[in-house]
C-alpha positions as CSV (number, residue, x, y, z in Angstrom):
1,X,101.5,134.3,89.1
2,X,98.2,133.2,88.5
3,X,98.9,130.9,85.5
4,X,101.2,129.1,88.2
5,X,98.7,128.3,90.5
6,X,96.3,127.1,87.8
7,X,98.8,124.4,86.8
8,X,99.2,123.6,90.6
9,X,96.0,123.0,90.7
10,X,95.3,121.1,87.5
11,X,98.5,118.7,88.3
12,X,96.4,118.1,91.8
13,X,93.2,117.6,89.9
14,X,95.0,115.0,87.4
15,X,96.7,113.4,90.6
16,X,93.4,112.9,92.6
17,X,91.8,111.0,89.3
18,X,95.1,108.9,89.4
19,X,94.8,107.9,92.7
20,X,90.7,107.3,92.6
21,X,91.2,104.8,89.4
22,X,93.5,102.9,90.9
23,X,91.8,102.6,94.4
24,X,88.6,101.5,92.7
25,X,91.0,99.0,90.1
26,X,92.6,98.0,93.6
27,X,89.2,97.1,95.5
28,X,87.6,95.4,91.8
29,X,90.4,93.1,91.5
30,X,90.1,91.9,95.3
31,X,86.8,91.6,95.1
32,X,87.0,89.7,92.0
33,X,89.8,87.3,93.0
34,X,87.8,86.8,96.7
35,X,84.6,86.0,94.7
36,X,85.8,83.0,92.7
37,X,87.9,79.8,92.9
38,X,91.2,79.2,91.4
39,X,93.4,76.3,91.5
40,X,95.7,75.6,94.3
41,X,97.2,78.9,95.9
42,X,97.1,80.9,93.2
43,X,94.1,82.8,95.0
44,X,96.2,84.2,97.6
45,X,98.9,84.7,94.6
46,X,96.8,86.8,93.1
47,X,96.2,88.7,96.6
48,X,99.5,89.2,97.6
49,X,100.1,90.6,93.9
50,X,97.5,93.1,93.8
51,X,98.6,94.2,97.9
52,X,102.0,94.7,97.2
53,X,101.8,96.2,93.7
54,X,98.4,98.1,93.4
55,X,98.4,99.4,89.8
56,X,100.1,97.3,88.2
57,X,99.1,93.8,90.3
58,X,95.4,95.5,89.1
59,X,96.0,95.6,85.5
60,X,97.8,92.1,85.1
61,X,95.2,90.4,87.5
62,X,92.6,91.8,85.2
63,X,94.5,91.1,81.4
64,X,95.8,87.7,82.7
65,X,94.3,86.5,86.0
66,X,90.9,86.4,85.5
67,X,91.6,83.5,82.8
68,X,92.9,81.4,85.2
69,X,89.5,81.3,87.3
70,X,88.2,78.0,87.6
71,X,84.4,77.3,85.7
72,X,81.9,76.2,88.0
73,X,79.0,74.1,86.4
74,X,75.6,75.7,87.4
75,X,74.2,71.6,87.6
């Protein structure tokens, strides 16, 4: 009986870490995509994306959205 409750508890412990990471990739990524210009709408795009698909909105803002930010000259 006790082994059960250790993997009750582990699975829990392995959930929580899930959920954390992808709260903090969740609030990154807004931050990120607030803090910068991009062309057009794809700013609120990129929002809506990362809203309505947490995880995975994260990780494809991060691999492919943060190329499409537009260079400001520091002039």
């Amino acid at each position: 009986m006790k082994n059960g409750l250790t993997d009750v508890s582990y699975l829990l412990f392995v959930w929580q870490g899930v959920l954390l990471i992808s709260l903090i990739l969740l609030v990154y990524s807004l931050v990120d995509i607030l803090k910068h210009s991009f062309k057009g709408n794809d700013k609120i795009i990129w929002v809506l994306v990362v809203l309505f698909l947490p995880i995975l909105g994260s990780i494809l803002y991060l691999i492919s959205g943060r190329k499409q930010r537009l260079k400001l000259n520091a002039n």
